[in-house]
C-alpha positions as CSV (number, residue, x, y, z in Angstrom):
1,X,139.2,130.5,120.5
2,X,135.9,129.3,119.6
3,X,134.0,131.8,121.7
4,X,135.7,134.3,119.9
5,X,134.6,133.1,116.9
6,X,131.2,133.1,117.5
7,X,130.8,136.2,119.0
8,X,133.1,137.8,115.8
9,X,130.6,135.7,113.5
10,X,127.1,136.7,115.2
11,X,128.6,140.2,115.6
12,X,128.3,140.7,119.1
13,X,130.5,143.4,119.6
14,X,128.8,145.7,117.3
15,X,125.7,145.1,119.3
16,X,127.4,145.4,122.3
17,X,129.4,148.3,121.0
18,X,125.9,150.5,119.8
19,X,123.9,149.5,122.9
20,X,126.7,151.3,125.0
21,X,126.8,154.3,123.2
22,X,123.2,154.9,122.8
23,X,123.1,154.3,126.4
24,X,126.2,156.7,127.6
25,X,124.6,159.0,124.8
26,X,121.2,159.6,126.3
27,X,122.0,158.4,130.4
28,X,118.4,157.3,131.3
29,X,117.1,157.2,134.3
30,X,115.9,153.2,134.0
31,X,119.3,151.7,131.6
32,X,118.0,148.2,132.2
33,X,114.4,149.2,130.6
34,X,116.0,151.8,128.0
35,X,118.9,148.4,126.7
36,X,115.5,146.4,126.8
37,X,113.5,148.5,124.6
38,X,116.4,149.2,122.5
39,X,117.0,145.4,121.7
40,X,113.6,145.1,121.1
41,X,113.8,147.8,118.4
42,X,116.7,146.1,116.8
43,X,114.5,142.7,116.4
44,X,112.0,144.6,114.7
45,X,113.8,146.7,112.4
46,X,116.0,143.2,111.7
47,X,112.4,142.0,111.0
48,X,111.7,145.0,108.6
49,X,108.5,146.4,110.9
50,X,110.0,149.7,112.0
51,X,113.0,151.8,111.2
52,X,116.3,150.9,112.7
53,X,117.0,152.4,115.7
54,X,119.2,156.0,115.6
55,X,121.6,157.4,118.4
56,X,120.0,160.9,117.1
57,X,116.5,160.4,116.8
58,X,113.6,162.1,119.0
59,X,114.2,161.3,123.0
């Protein structure tokens, strides 16, 4: 029950959730480097240095 918690509370499953489909959305070659940039993304745009990431930008 706890886990649950935290994961609900730090929103995890959204993360989870978007990383999935921007990865069954564009299929690349390298997943493990393309959920590794993406995260990285998401930390800056959480840090206000760069546009959130979008599904349905430029590949």
């Amino acid at each position: 029950r706890e886990a649950l918690l935290y994961l609900e509370e730090k929103r995890i499953y959204d993360i989870v959730d978007f990383l999935m489909g921007n990865l069954l959305l564009r299929r690349p070659n390298d997943p493990y480097e393309y959920l590794t940039q993406l995260l990285d993304k998401c930390a800056l745009s959480r840090d206000g240095l760069v546009n959130p990431p979008s599904p349905f930008s430029s590949r």
